[in-house]
C-alpha positions in Angstrom: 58.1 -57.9 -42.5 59.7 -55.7 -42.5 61.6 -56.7 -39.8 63.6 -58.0 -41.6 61.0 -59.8 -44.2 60.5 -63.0 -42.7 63.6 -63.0 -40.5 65.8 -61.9 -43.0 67.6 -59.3 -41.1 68.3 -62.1 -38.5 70.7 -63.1 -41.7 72.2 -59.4 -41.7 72.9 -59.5 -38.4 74.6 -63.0 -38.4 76.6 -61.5 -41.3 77.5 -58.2 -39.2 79.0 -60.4 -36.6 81.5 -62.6 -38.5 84.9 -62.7 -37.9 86.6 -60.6 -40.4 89.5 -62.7 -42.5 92.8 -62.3 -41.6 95.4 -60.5 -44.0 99.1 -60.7 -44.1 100.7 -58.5 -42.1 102.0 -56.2 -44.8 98.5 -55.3 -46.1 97.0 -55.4 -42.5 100.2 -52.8 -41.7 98.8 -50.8 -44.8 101.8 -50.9 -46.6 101.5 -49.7 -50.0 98.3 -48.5 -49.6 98.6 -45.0 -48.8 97.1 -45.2 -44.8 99.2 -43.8 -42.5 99.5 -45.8 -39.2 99.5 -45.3 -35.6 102.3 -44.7 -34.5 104.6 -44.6 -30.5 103.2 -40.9 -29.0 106.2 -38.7 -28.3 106.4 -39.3 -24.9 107.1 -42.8 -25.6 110.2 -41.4 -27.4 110.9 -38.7 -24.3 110.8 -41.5 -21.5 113.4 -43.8 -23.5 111.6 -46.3 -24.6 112.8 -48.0 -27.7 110.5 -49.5 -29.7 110.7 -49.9 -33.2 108.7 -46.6 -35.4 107.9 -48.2 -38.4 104.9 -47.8 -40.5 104.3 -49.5 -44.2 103.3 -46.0 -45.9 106.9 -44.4 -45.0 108.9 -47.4 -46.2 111.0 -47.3 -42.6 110.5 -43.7 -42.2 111.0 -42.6 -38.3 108.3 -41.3 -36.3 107.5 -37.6 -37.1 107.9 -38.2 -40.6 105.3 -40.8 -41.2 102.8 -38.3 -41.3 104.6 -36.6 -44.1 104.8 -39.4 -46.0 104.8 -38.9 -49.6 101.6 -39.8 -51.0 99.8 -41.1 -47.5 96.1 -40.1 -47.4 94.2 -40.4 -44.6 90.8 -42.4 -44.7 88.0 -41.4 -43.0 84.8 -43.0 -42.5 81.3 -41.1 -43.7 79.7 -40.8 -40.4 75.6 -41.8 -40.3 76.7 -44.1 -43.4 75.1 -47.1 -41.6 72.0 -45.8 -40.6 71.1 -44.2 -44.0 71.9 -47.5 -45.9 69.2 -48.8 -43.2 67.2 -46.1 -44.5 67.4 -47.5 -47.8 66.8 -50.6 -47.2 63.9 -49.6 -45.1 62.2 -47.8 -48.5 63.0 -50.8 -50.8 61.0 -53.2 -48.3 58.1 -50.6 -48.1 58.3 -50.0 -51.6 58.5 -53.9 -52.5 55.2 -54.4 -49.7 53.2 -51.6 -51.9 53.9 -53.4 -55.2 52.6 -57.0 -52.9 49.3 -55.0 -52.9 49.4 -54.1 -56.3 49.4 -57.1 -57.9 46.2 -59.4 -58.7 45.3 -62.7 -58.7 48.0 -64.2 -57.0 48.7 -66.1 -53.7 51.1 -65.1 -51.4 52.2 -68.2 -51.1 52.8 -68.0 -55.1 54.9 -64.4 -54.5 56.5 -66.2 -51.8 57.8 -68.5 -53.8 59.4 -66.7 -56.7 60.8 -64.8 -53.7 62.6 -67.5 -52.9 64.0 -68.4 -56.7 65.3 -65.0 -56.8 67.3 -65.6 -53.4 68.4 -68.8 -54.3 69.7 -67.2 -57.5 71.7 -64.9 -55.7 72.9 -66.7 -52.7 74.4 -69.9 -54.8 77.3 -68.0 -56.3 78.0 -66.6 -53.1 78.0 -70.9 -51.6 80.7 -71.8 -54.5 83.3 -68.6 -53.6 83.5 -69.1 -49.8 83.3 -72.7 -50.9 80.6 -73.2 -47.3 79.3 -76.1 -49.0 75.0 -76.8 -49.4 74.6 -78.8 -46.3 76.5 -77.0 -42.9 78.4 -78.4 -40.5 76.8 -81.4 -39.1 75.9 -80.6 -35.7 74.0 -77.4 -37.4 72.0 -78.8 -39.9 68.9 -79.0 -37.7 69.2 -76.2 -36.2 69.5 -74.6 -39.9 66.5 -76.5 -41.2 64.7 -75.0 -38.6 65.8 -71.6 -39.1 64.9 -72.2 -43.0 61.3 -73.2 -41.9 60.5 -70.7 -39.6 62.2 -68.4 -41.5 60.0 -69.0 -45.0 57.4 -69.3 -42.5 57.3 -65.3 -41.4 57.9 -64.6 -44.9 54.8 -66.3 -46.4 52.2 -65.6 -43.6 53.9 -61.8 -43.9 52.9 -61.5 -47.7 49.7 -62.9 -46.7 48.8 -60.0 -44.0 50.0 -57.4 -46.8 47.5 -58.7 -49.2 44.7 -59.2 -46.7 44.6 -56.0 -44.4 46.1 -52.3 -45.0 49.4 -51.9 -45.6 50.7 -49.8 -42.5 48.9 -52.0 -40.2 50.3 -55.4 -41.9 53.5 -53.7 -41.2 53.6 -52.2 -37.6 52.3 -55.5 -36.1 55.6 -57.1 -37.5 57.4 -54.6 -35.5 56.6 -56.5 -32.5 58.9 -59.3 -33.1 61.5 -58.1 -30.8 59.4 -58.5 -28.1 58.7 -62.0 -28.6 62.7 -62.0 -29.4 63.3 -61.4 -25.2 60.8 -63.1 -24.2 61.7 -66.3 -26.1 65.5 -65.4 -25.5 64.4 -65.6 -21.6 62.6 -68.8 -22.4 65.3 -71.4 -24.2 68.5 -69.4 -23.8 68.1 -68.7 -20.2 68.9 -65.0 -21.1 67.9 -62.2 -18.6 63.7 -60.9 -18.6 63.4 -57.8 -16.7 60.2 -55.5 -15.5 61.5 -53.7 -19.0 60.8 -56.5 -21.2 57.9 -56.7 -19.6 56.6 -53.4 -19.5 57.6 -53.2 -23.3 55.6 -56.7 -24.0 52.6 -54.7 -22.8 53.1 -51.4 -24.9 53.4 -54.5 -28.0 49.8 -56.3 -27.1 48.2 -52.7 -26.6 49.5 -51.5 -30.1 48.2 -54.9 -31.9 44.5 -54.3 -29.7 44.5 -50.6 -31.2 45.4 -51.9 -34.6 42.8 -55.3 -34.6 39.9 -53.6 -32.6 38.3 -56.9 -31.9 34.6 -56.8 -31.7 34.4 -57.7 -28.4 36.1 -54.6 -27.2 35.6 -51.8 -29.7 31.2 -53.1 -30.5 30.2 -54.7 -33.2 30.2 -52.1 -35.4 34.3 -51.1 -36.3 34.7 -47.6 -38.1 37.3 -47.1 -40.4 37.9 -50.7 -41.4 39.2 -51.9 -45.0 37.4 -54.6 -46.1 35.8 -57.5 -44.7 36.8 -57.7 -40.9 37.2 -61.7 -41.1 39.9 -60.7 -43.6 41.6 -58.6 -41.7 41.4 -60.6 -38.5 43.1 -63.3 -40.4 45.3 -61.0 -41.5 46.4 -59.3 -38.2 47.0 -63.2 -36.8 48.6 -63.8 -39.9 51.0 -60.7 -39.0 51.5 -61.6 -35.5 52.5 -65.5 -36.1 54.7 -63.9 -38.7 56.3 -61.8 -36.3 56.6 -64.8 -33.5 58.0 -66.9 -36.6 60.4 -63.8 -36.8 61.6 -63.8 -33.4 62.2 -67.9 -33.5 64.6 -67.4 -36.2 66.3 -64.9 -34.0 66.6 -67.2 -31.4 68.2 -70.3 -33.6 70.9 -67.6 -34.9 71.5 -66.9 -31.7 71.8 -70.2 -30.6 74.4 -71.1 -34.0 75.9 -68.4 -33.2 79.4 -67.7 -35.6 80.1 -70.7 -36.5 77.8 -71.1 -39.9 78.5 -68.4 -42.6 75.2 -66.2 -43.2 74.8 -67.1 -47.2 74.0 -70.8 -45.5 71.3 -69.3 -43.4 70.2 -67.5 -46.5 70.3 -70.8 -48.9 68.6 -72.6 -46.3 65.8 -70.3 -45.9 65.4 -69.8 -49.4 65.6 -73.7 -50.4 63.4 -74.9 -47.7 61.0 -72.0 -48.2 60.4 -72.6 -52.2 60.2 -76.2 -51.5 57.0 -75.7 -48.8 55.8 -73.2 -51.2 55.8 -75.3 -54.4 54.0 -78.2 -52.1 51.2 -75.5 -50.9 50.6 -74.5 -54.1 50.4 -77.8 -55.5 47.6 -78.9 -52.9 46.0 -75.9 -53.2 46.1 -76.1 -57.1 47.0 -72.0 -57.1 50.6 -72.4 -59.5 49.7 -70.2 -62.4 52.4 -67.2 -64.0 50.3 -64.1 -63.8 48.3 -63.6 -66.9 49.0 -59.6 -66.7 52.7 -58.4 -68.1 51.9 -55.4 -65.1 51.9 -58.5 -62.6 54.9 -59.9 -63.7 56.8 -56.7 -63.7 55.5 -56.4 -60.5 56.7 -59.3 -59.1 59.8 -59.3 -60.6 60.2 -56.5 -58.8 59.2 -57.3 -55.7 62.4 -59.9 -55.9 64.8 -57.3 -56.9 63.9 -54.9 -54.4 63.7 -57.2 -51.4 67.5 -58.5 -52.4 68.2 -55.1 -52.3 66.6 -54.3 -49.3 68.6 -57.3 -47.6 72.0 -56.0 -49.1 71.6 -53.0 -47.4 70.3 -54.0 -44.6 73.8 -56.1 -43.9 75.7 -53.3 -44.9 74.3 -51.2 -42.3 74.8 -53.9 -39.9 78.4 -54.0 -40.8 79.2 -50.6 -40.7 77.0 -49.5 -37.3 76.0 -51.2 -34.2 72.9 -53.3 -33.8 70.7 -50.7 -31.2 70.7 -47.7 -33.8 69.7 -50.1 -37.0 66.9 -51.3 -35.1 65.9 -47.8 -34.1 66.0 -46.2 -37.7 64.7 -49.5 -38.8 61.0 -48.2 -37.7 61.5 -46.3 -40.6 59.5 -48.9 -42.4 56.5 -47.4 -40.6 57.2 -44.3 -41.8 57.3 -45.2 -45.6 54.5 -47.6 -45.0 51.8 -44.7 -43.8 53.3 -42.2 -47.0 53.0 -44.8 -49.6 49.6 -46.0 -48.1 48.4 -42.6 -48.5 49.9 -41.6 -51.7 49.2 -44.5 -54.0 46.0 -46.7 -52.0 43.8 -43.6 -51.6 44.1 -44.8 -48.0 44.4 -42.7 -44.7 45.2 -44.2 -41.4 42.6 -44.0 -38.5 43.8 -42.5 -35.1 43.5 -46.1 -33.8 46.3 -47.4 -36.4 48.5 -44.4 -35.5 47.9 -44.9 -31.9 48.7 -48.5 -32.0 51.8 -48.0 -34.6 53.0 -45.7 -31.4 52.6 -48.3 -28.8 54.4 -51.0 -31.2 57.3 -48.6 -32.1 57.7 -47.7 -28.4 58.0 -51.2 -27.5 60.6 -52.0 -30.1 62.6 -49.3 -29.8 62.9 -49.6 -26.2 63.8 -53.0 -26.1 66.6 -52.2 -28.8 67.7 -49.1 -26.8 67.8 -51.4 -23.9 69.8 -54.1 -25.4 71.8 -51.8 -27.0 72.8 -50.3 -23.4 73.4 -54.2 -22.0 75.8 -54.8 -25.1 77.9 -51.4 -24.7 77.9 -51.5 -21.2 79.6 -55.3 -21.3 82.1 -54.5 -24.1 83.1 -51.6 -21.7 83.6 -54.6 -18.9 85.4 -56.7 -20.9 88.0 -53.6 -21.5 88.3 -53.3 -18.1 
């Protein structure tokens, strides 16, 4: 998680990319709200042009005047706004991981679960205003089961890796998802797979060998490892699959494209993802509310912040392009090493922070290089 806990920020991105509502053309003009607009340059005027100078802030005022305008106020926008809301969101997933760890005697699958209550909670209100209905468009409904499934999915078996292997390793190997994004892109979207995407898949699967240190590379005998190494080898596949999970979901957005509003992707996941957990932990005999009043704060908390960490996540989406969020999203590394070390007792081995280099590397790269693709065919379609 982290990216994008269990595909979450696949959501966020979906909701960066719809189609803003249209307004009538008096409030679109910014009449009566104080915005000045643009308005014919002078030479317009000089070369004797006549087109109508006209702005909703001057009432029919001509030209030079609408910038005197009584009242008129220019807005400007807080540059960097964008990335520090991805900031934020970054420190309430990091901060909502550390609590994971914290609490005791519970399944992930159990936290996964009242996860999903609090999302369903939130999301349903959200269903009745833009009146989207609970089901989708038909011709979507399977690919939105889908992205429910693999969605919960990456969540679960990401709650899973925090609680079975250190928490800054649980979350760099998530930060390989993107990888698996291209390559899978290339795969059932026919999208383009370059020597890049290459070279940036093996900078991923060097980072996750630095991070694992499987026995039959590193000797039997692993310095500087938490635990029981069984554990954390289930938890580091646990991580990856989570990732992959990730990167599927990516994949299915991609593929639905605009055309299903991103509080259905969310309802989905969140539905499909209580339902597989209540079945789990039925089979498995492990539903139980935590017999500690830390644990429940704890994982009441855990749903607050990681709705919060989703809200801001789609804010920054909305007000800043794709490539930088993903960039400042490695920011969950970060917070993940500082609260590791502050409130585990735990410092990272040179291996973890070697690997966490390769990982980020390979993310940000394939970001900045998507990024570059996007810009440079917006700049085409100008032309």
């Amino acid at each position: 998680m982290v990216l994008c806990q269990g595909g979450e920020a696949a959501a966020a991105v979906s909701a960066a990319g719809e189609k803003e509502p249209e307004v009538p053309l008096s409030q679109e003009d910014g009449a009566g709200l104080g915005q000045p607009q643009l308005c014919p340059e002078p030479a317009v005027e000089e070369a004797g042009v006549e087109e109508p100078r006209v702005c909703g802030p001057c009432s029919g005022l001509s030209w030079p005047c609408c910038r005197k305008a009584p009242g008129a106020k220019k807005v400007t926008s807080c540059p960097g706004v964008g990335l520090f809301y991805t900031v934020l969101s970054a420190f309430l997933f990091s901060v909502a991981s550390l609590f994971l760890k914290k609490i005791e005697d519970m399944h992930a699958v159990e936290v996964s679960a009242f996860r999903c209550i609090f999302q369903m909670a939130f999301v349903l209100p959200g269903l009745i205003y833009y009146k989207t209905g609970f089901l989708g468009p038909k011709g979507k409904r399977i690919f939105l089961f889908f992205r429910g499934f693999f969605g919960s999915s990456a969540m679960v078996l990401l709650y899973y890796a925090f609680q079975s292997m250190p928490l800054a390793d649980a979350t760099v190997l998530t930060f390989s998802s993107p990888v698996f994004t291209s390559l899978l892109a290339w795969i059932f979207l026919k999208e383009k797979y370059s020597i890049w995407d290459l070279l940036f898949t093996l900078f991923a699967i060097a980072g996750v060998v630095l991070i694992a240190r499987p026995p039959f590379l590193f000797g039997s005998k692993i310095a500087g490892i938490e635990g029981n190494y069984t554990d954390r080898l289930k938890g580091t596949i646990a991580a990856i699959t989570s990732a992959f999970s990730t990167s599927l979901t990516f994949v299915i957005l991609r593929k639905v494209g605009k055309s299903v509003h991103y509080f259905l992707s969310i309802w989905y996941y969140s539905v499909i993802g209580f339902t597989g957990c209540a079945i789990t932990l039925f089979l498995m005999n492990e539903w139980s509310l935590p017999y500690c009043g830390k644990d429940r704060v704890l994982l009441v908390s855990i749903g607050i912040l990681g709705l919060g960490g989703q809200i801001f996540l789609t804010k920054a989406l909305q007000k800043e392009k794709a490539g930088p969020v993903a960039i400042m999203k490695t920011m969950d590394v970060v917070f993940a090493f500082i609260l590791q070390i502050l409130f585990l007792n735990r410092l990272p081995t040179w291996w973890t922070v070697g690997g966490a280099l390769c990982v980020i590397a390979s993310s940000s790269g394939t970001a900045i290089r998507k990024w570059h693709q996007s810009s440079k065919k917006a700049k085409q379609n100008e032309i």
